[in-house]
Structure formats: structure tokens, C-alpha cells
N, C-alpha and C positions, 0 to 999 in steps of 0.2 A: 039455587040451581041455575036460574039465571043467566048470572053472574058469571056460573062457573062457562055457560055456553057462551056467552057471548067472548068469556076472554080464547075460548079454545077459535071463536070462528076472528077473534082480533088475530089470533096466530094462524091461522091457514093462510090469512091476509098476507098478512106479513110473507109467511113464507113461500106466496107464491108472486111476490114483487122480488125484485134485484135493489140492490143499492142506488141503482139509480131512478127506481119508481118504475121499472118497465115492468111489463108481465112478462115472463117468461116463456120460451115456448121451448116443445118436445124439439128432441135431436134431430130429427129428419124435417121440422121447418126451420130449424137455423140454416138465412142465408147469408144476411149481412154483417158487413164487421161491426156492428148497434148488436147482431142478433147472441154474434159468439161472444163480445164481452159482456154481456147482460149475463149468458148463462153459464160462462167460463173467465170470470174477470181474474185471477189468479193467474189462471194459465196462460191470458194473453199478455199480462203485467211479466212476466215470469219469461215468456216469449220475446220482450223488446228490450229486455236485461240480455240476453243472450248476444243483444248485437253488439257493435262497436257503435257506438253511433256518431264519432267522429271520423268514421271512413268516409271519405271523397262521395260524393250523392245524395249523403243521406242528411244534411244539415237541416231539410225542414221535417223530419220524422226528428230530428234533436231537440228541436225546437219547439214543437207540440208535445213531446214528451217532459221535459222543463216545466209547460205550463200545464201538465200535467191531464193535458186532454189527450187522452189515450186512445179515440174513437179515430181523432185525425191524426193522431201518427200513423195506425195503422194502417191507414188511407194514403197515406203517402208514403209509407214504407212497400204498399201495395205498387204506386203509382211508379216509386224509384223503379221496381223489378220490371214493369209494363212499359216504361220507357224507355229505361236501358238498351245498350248494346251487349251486357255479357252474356255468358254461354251459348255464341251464335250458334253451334253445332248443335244445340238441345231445340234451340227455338226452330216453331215449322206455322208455315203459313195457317190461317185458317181454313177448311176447306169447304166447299161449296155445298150449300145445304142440300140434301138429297131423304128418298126415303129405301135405297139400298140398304140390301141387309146382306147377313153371312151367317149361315148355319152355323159356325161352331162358335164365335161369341153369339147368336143368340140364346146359346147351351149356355154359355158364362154367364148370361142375363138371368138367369132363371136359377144362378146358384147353385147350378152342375157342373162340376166338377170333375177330370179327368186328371188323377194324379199319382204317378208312379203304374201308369196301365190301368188303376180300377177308378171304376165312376162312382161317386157320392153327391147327394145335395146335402148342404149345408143346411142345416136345421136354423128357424128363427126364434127367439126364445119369444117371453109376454113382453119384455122391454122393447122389441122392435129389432133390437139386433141379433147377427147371425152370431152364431155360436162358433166362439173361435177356435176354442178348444175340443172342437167334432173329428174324430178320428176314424172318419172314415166306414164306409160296412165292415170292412175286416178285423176292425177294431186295433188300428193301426197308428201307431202313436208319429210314423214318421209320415201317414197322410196327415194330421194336423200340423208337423214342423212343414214340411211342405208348402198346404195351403195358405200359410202364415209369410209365404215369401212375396205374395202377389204376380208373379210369373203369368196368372189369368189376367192379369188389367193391362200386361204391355202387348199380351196378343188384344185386347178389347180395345185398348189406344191406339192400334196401329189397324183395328179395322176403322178407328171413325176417322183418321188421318186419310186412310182409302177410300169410304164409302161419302162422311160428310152426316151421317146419319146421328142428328142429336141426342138421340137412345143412347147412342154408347157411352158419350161425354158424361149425361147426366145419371149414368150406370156408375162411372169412377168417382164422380162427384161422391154420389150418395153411398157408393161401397167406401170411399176413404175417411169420410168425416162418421161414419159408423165404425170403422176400425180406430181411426185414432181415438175419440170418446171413448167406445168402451175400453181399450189397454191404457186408458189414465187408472189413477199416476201411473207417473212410470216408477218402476221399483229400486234402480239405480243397485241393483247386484247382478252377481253373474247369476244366472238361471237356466234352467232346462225345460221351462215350461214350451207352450206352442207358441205362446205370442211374445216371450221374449229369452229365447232361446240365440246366440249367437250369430248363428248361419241366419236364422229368418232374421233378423234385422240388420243383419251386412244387403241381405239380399234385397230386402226394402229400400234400404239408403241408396241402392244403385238404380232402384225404378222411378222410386219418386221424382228425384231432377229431370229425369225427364220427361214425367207428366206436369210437373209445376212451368217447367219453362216452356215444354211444347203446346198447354192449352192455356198460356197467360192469358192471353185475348179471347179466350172463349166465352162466350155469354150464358158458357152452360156447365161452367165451372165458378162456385159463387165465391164471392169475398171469401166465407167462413170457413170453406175449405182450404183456401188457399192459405190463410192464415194459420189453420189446424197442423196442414203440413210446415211449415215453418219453427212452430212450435214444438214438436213432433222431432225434426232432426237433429239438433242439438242434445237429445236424450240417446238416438240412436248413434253418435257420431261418442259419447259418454260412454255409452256400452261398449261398441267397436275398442275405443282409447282405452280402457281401464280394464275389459275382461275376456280379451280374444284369448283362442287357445294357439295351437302350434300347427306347426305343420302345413295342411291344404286350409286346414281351416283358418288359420292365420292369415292366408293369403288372401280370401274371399273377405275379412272381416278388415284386415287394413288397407285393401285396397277401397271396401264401401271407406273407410275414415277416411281415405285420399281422396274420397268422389266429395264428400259432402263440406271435405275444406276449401278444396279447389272451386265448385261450383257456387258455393256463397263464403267466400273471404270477407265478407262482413261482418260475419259469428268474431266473434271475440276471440277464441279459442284457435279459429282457423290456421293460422301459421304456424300456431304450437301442436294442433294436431300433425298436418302435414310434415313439421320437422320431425314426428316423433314416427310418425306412417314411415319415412326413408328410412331412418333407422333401424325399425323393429322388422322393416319388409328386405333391405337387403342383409341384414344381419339372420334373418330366417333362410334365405333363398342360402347363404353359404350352410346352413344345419341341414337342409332339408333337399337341394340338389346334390348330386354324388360327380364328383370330377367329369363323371363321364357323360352327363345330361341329364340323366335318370333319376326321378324324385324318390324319395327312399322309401313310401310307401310301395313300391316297384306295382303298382296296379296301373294299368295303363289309361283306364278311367280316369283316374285322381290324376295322374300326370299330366294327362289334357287341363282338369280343373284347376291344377296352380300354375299352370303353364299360359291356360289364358287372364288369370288374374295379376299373374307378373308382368306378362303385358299389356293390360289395362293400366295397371297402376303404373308403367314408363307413358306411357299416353297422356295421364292424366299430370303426372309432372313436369312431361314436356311443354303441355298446357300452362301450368304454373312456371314454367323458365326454372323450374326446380331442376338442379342436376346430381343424375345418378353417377357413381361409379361407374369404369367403365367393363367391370366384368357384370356387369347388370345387363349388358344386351348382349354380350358372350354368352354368358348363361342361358338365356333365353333361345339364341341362336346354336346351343347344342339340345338345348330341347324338344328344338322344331328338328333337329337333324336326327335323333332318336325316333321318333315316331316317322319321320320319312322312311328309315332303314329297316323299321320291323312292323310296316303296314303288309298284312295281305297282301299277295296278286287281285284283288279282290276290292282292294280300299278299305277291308272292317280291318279295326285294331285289334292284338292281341286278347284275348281273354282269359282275364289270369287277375287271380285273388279277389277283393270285391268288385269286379267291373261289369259292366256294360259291354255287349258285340256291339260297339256303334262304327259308323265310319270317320274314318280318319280326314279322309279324301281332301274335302276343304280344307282343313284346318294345316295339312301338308302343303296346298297349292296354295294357300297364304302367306307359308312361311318360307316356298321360295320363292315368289314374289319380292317379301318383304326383304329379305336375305341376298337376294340373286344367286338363287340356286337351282337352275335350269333343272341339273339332275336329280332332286327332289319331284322337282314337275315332271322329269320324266319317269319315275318309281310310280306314283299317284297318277299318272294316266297311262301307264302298262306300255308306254315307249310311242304313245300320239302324237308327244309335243315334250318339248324341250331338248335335254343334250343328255345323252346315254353316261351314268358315273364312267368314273374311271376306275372307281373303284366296286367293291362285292362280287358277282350279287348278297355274298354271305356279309353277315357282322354280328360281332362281338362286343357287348359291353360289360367291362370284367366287374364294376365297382358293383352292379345291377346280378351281375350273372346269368345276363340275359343272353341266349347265342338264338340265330335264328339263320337259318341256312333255306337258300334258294338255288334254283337252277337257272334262274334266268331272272327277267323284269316284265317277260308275257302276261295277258289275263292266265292265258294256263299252266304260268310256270309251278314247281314244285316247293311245298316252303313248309317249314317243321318251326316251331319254338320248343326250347328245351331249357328247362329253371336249373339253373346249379349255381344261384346265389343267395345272399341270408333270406331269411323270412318275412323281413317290410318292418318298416313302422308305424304300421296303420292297414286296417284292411285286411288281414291278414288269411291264408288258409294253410293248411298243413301240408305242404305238394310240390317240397323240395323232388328234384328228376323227375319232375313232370312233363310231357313229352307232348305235343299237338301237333298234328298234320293236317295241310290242305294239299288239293292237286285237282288242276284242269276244271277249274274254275268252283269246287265242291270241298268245302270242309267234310275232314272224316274223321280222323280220332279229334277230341275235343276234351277240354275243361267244363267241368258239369254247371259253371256259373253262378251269382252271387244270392238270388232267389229274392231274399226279404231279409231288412234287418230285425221287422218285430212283428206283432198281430200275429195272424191264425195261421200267414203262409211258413213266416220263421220258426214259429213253434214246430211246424212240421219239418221241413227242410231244412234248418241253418244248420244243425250239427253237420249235416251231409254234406252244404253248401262247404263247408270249410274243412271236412276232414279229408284224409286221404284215400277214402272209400267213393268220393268224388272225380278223382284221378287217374291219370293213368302211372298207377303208382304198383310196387310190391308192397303188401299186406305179410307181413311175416306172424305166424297166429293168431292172425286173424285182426293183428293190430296193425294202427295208424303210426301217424310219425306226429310228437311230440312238438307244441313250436318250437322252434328255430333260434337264434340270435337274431334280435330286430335290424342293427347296422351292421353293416361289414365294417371290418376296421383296416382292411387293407382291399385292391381289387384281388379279383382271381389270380394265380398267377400263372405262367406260361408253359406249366407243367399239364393243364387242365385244358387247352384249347390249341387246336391248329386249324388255321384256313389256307388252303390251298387251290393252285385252279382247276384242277379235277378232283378237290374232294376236302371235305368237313371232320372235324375232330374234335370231339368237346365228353370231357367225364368229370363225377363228384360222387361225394360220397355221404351217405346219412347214417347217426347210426341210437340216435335216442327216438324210440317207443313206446306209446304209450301201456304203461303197467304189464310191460313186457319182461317176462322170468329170463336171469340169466343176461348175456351179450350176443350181440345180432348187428350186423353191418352189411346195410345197401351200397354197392358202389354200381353205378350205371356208366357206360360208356357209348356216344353215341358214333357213327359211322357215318357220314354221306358221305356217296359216290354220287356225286352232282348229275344230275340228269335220268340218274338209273333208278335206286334205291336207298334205304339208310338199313344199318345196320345195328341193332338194339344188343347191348351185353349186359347183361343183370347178374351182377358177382356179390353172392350170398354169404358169407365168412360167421361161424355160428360157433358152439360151444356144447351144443346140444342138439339132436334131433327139431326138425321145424317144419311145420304145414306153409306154406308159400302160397300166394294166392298173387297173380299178375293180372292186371286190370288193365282192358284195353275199352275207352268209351267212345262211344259212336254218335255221331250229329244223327240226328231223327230223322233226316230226308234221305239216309242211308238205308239200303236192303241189306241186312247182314246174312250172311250164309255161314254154314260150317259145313265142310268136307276132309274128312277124317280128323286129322291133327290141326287144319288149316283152316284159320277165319277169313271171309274176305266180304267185300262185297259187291252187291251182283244189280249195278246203276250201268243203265243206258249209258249215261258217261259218267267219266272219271272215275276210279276206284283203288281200292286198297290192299293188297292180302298181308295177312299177320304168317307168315312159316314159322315154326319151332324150329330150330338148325340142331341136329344130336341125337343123342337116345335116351332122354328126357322123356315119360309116358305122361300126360296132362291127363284130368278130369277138365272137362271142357263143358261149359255153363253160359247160359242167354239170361239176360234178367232185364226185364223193362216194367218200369213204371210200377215196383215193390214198394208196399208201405209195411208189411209187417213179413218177418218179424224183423226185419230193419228196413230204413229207405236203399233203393238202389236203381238204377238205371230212370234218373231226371234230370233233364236238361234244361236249365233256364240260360237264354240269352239276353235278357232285359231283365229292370227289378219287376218284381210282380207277375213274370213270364214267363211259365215254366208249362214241362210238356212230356209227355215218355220218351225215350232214347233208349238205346240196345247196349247194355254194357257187356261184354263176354270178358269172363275170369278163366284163365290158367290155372287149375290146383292142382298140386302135387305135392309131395312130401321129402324130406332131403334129411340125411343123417349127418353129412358132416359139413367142410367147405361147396357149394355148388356153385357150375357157373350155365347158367340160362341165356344161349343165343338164339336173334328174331332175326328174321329176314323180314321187312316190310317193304313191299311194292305194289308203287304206284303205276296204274296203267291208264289210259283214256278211257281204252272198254274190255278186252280182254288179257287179263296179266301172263304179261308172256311167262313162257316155259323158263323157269333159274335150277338151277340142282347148286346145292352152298354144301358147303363139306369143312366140317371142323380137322385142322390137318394138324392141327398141334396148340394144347392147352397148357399153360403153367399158370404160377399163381402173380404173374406179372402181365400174363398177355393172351391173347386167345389168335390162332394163325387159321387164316378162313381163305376159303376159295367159291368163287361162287362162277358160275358156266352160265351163259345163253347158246345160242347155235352158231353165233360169230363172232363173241367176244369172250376174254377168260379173263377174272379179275383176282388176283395174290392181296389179301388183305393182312397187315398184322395190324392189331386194336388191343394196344395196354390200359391196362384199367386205371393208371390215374401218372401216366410220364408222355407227353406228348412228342417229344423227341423221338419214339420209337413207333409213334401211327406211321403208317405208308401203305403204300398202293401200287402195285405193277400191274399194269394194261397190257394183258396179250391176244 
């Protein structure tokens, strides 16, 4: 028995020495490069393979590597990076020791978390580390892809760059070398897990360089980390090269593989990654942007996201003397001119399919900066600065089928988005002719917005988020619309849109349902009279009797009224009213903040953001062909007096008049020949 103890306490021995006779110590006291080879000798052998080590610099990390002392290569391969001149743009002073704090990385300090709107702490297991794979309270798989991106340590680096506050440093230290230990190995496949999920490790590869180069000289950043991260991105730069997907995501995943060849061209691989990054990124930018700037997810979220990845990754290879084609900064400079032209009065971008109301503002006054595009800058600051276009206020983008009609370039001018293009590539919602209004500085019909991909908020809302019951759409029995075609295969063509200087003209048609009896076709045609009103024609074409339900949805900060036939609403300023034009008799319905027996009337503007909203539906019932005219007007604060008069309907065109007390307007509006829209102003 013995025998038997003493050989078990000769093996505890054993295995709590290293091959080099050190005792080993727990993750959180590795600091030196003794401490991480001793406990990680594999991974830093495995880490000095990755380099070149006959690139220029590095001859005495070549050299102790030969004779095989591996403690002092890494000491000099530390030393190469600390003495160096490259990546001057990453590297930043060290800053003055202070004991300045900042409430919201103190919240980071503490492993609290704000992600996608909800707050979580990160749980820590009995090993000492946080639990990477924590989803959040809502039990939300895309708060753990999220947290896995480190998004909290470049606000947490950029407070100790401002305050000086040792705390913070030695907070990234010990969050990074806790993160890269426990995600060893790496697994070297494509994965959907949290920690090595594609997006989270493009999004890493972009933070990392510049915590490595910004606190090289910090005494509060130790060897072991700094070697961990080293080690660490050549596996991330592997994933990026061999398993990115398409599309936006593509963009985010080879531009990190252009960030981490470009900023250490000493990896072996570096030049082969970056030659393969040009290729795959503008060979994607021609799949994945549409002739007309528009990225075929047509979400204006996502088009911001590949749009600032596009140009990141020309930064970064300008960096490298790498050269692009030159429809690569064309590209880009119709991209920035898309989102100039269908910004709000307001600055918030479209909101439409899975997106974000965020603002546009900067990211327009960047790209006419960048561009020199005065009138850009004068769209994005409502006409304070720069040079008034020459052209709009309306535009059309036919590949997108995006039409967005304005009255002006005011904070309070009038501005509509109206969808009559394919379905997207990504992102998608069911909401073909959907229709949004702002005016005089106040969003009023709206898009019900993107809610949640997953957890407890999706389960409830995503069906809604994405069907046509979110819209302001026709419901024909009660049903929604069917996707789409994901790409257009040609733009709209000029049958479908007029712009004019007194007035707008844009229609389309849908006509697949879901599990809809029989055949049914929406064609909507829309009307601005620039300055005045729009005019809505909803042309119903059926085969059978049908219940009709018109959905008009309303931003939350709206008072909705109804008075008789007529919805409007009743805001100090700015407003709206909905007229039925005909002898058309509605059941007229308010619905806010319904969860059974279905969702209806919620409005989410951000993920995770959701809130009651007033949706009012139009029902009525129709036996044969019908055709459904709106008068929508917008006022400041009281909607003047209009009397509209259907003067003659065929099954080509609908011939409207609409009266104030000192103007009379002759409208004819064809449901799908634009040749025949016109206007006479008497």
C-alpha cells in the first residue's frame, strides 16, 4: 500500500512540475514569458512557427529559436514589436498615471454587461474564468455571439488611454489572457458556437491590434498576454481565410483577415492571406452591391455594415501599398451617395427589414468629406452647410426599388419610403409596397422594426417582426405575403417610376400569399404632390370574394384619432390624416400592444427595443376587381380642409381631383405605366 501512495504522490509531483522543472502556476498568475511557456509550451512553440522569422527585425528571435531557447526568442520577438516603428496609427502614448474613473467601464469592470439593450453579468465558473458561453437573462444566444466580440474592452481601452487609470489596463490584461486560455485549442472548423463563431472572431481580430500595439509599453499589460494574443491570431486570421460566409458577413470576416495580415506581415501567411482578402472582398462587393449602391440585403442597417467594412479594408490596403481596382472606391462612393439620398430630414436611416432607426448623420458627413460632396453635407445637415444638390429632393433606386420622395432638404421637410423592389438577401421581411412617412420633424406611419433574432423577445415578436402584419401593408384574408425573390435580376424599369418637379410617381405589384385560396393581386400605386400630400391606390384583382384588411402603423409618440371614416393624428405638431377617397364603407380598428390572439400594434426601433404603437386597419370585404383610394396629409398642426373626388376609374388608371380653398389639383395615377401619371395645377 505503501508503494502504491507514494508512486501516486511521485505522480502529483510530476505533474505539477513543467518540462522544465518549474512549478506551475494557475491562469490568472501567469505573467511572464517563463510563466506562459512553462504552462503553455505547445502553444508558444506553435506561436513562433507561425512567424517568418527571416523577415527583416527579427534575426535575433531566429536565432534563439535555432538554439532552441525559446524563453528568449519570445523576449525578443516581444522586444522586435516594442521597438519597432510599425503600425504607428495603433501605437498611443502611455498616459499619466491617475486614479480617475468612468462609470460605465466601471460597469465593464464588474462583468456587466450592456448588450443589444439588456444588461447581464457574466457568470464565473469554479475554474476562475467567465463563462463564455452565458446567454444573457433572456436566454439569448445572440447576447453570447455578441459578448464574444469584445466591443466592451475598446470602450475599457479607450477609457484608460483617457483617464491613465491602471484598473482598466490590468482589467484587459486579465479579461484577454482569460479569454484566450479558456477558447484553446482552437478548433480549426467553421462553427456557430459563441466563441468561435465567425462574426465574433472577425470582430476580435479588429480589436485586438489595437490593444496589442496601443498598450505595448504598458507595465500593466504583462509579457504573457501579450504573447497569448499573438498566438491567438493566426488561428483567428485561419478561421477569417478558410470559413467566412457571404454577403455582410463576408465583409466584417475578410476585412478582420486584412487587419491582422496587414498589421503583422511577419505571420508567414500574411501576404497570402491579404492576396486572398483582395480577391474574395472585391469579388464579393461585385455579388453583393447592386449597380446602383445598394447592398442586396436592401436593409439599411447592413448596408451601413458592409459599407463601413469596404472601407476599412481599402484603408487597410492602402496601408499595405496593396491596390484595389478601381470600381472599388466607385463602389463605395455610391454607397455613401445611397444613404445621403434617403436619410430622413431628421438624420435617422430608413427602417426597413432587419434594421436599426439609428443615424445616418456622421457616416453621410464622412462620406462627403471623403468624396467631396458638398451636397451630401448639405442633405445630413438640413441645408446649414454645404452646396444645395442639383438634383432631388426625390430619388429612385431601381436595382434596390427603393423610391423615397421628399419636399424639400428642411429639418421639416416631407419624406415617404415606398419598397417596390425584390425581397433582399439576407434579413429579410415580408413588406413588399410598404409605405413610411415622416413630416415636420415627427415620424408617423412606420415599419414595426427588427425586435430580436432569438431568446424570449423573438419567440414572441419575430413572426410579426417579419410578416406583413407588421406593415403597412394589404392583408387579403387575413394573409400576409409570401417571400419574395431574394435578387432582382434586372432594375425596375421605367414603367414603374416618375420623378417630377411637382410631383412623384412610383407603383408595383405582389401577388403570392401565404396559403392563400384561389388568386389575389396587390398592386399599389403611390402619388406625391410635392409639398402637399401623397396619394395611396391599393388595386385589388381577385377571382373570388375577399376580406381586405389595410394596415396603416403609427410611431408611439403619435396620438391617433379617428373621426368617422378618417384617421389622423391629433400632435401639437406635425401630423398625419389617412382619408378613404369613394364609397368604399371600412370597419375601422385601433390595436396597440396585442399579444393574443395574435401580436399587433409593436413598435421596435433598436434590437431588443420594443414598445406599444397604434396600428389602425381598414376592413372591408370586396366581391370582385376593387380599387381602394387614400388621401394622406400632412400638416404642421391642423390638416387643412382637401375634398378628393374619384372622377373616373378604369382598370388602367384611377382619375382624381383633389380641392383646397385656393388650389385645385387634376390627378390621373395608372396602376403600373408611368407614362400616363400627370398632374395639372389649377
Amino acid at each position: 500500500m505503501s508503494k502504491i501512495i507514494n508512486s501516486l504522490l511521485l505522480l502529483i509531483l510530476l505533474i505539477s512540475f513543467s518540462e522544465k522543472g518549474v512549478a506551475q502556476k494557475s491562469w490568472q498568475e501567469i505573467s511572464t514569458v517563463e510563466d506562459v511557456y512553462t504552462n503553455y509550451p505547445n502553444v508558444i512553440i506553435n506561436m513562433l512557427g507561425q512567424f517568418n522569422l527571416e523577415y527583416k527585425g527579427l534575426e535575433k528571435v531566429k536565432l534563439a529559436y535555432a538554439d532552441d531557447n525559446i524563453v528568449l526568442a519570445c523576449n525578443e520577438l516581444l522586444a522586435y514589436y516594442k521597438n519597432g516603428s510599425m503600425a504607428p496609427d495603433l501605437r498611443k502614448a502611455t498616459p499619466k498615471k491617475t486614479n480617475e474613473t468612468r462609470a460605465v467601464a466601471d460597469t465593464t469592470l464588474t462583468d456587466v454587461l450592456f448588450v443589444q439593450n439588456v444588461r447581464g453579468k457574466v457568470p464565473v465558473g469554479a475554474d476562475g474564468h467567465r463563462d463564455w458561453y452565458y446567454k444573457g437573462p433572456n436566454n439569448d444566444k445572440e447576447w453570447a455571439w455578441l459578448s464574444n466580440r469584445h466591443s466592451q474592452l475598446s470602450g475599457v481601452y479607450s477609457t484608460y488611454l483617457e483617464t491613465g487609470n491602471p484598473k482598466y489596463a490590468e482589467y484587459i490584461d486579465l479579461f484577454l489572457r482569460d479569454f484566450i486560455i479558456k477558447s484553446m485549442p482552437y478548433p480549426a472548423v467553421k462553427s456557430s458556437t459563441s466563441v468561435w463563431r465567425g462574426l465574433e472572431v472577425s470582430f476580435r481580430a479588429k480589436v485586438w491590434p489595437k490593444i496589442f500595439f496601443g498598450l505595448l509599453n504598458s507595465e500593466y499589460i504583462t509579457p504573457a498576454t501579450q504573447l497569448l494574443i499573438l498566438s491567438s491570431l493566426p488561428d483567428h486570421a485561419h478561421y477569417n481565410r478558410n470559413f467566412h460566409s457571404g454577403n455582410n458577413w463576408l465583409t466584417m470576416e475578410i476585412s478582420a483577415l486584412a487587419t491582422v495580415a496587414a498589421y503583422f506581415p511577419e505571420f508567414k501567411k500574411s501576404d497570402a492571406w491579404l492576396d486572398y482578402a483582395i480577391g474574395a472582398m472585391t469579388e464579393s462587393m461585385k455579388d453583393q452591391v447592386y449597380a446602383d449602391g445598394v447592398q442586396t440585403e436592401l436593409t439599411s442597417h447592413y448596408h451601413n455594415v458592409s459599407l463601413l467594412n469596404f472601407e476599412l479594408f481599402k484603408e487597410i490596403c492602402d496601408k499595405a501599398n496593396k491596390e484595389l481596382p478601381d470600381f472599388f472606391n466607385k463602389t463605395i462612393k455610391a454607397m455613401y451617395s445611397y444613404i445621403s439620398h434617403v436619410v430622413r430630414p431628421s438624420g435617422y436611416r430608413i427602417l426597413n427589414n432587419d434594421g436599426d432607426k439609428g443615424s445616418d448623420r456622421k457616416y453621410i458627413l464622412k462620406g462627403a468629406k471623403l468624396f467631396n460632396h458638398p451636397d451630401w453635407e448639405y442633405i445630413a445637415t438640413n441645408g446649414e452647410t454645404g452646396t444645395k444638390p442639383t438634383d432631388g429632393p426625390s430619388y429612385f433606386y431601381p436595382w434596390a426599388g427603393h423610391f423615397v420622395s421628399r419636399s424639400g432638404f428642411d429639418a421639416d421637410a416631407q419624406w415617404s419610403f415606398f419598397d417596390i423592389g425584390p425581397w433582399g438577401s439576407g434579413h429579410q421581411h415580408n413588406d413588399k409596397l410598404h409605405l413610411s412617412i415622416s413630416a415636420y420633424g415627427r415620424d408617423l406611419l412606420v415599419d414595426s422594426g427588427r425586435f430580436a433574432y432569438t431568446g424570449e423577445v423573438a419567440e414572441k415578436f419575430r413572426p410579426y417582426a417579419k410578416g406583413s402584419a407588421g406593415h403597412n401593408l394589404i392583408l387579403i384574408d387575413g394573409k400576409g405575403q409570401q417571400p419574395g425573390p431574394k435578387l432582382a435580376e434586372k432594375p425596375v424599369d421605367q414603367n414603374h417610376f416618375k420623378i417630377r418637379d411637382n410631383f412623384d410617381y412610383a407603383s408595383n405589384s405582389f401577388d403570392q400569399f401565404i396559403d392563400l385560396k384561389g388568386n389575389a393581386k396587390h398592386t399599389r400605386s403611390i402619388f406625391y404632390v410635392r409639398g402637399e400630400f401623397w396619394v395611396v391606390i391599393d388595386r385589388i384583382t381577385t377571382d373570388t370574394p375577399r376580406k381586405i384588411d389595410a394596415l396603416w402603423h403609427w410611431h408611439p409618440e403619435n396620438k391617433v384619432v379617428q373621426n368617422g371614416q378618417i384617421v389622423s393624428t391629433n400632435n401639437t405638431r406635425g401630423n398625419l390624416a389617412i382619408i378613404p377617397v369613394g364609397k368604399q364603407n371600412f370597419d375601422i380598428k385601433f390595436t396597440s400592444g396585442q399579444e393574443n390572439p395574435e401580436i399587433q400594434g409593436w413598435y421596435s426601433p433598436e434590437y431588443n427595443l420594443f414598445e406599444p404603437n397604434t396600428a389602425s386597419s381598414y376592413s372591408t370585404t370586396i366581391n370582385s376587381d376593387t380599387t381602394l383610394v387614400w388621401l394622406l396629409v400632412p400638416s404642421e398642426s391642423v390638416t387643412p380642409k382637401l375634398k378628393a373626388k374619384i372622377n373616373k376609374e378604369t382598370k388602367d388608371e384611377v382619375h382624381l381631383s383633389v380641392k383646397s380653398k385656393t388650389k385645385s389639383w387634376q390627378l390621373t395615377i395608372p396602376f403600373n405605366n408611368s407614362a400616363d401619371a400627370k398632374m395639372i395645377l389649377k
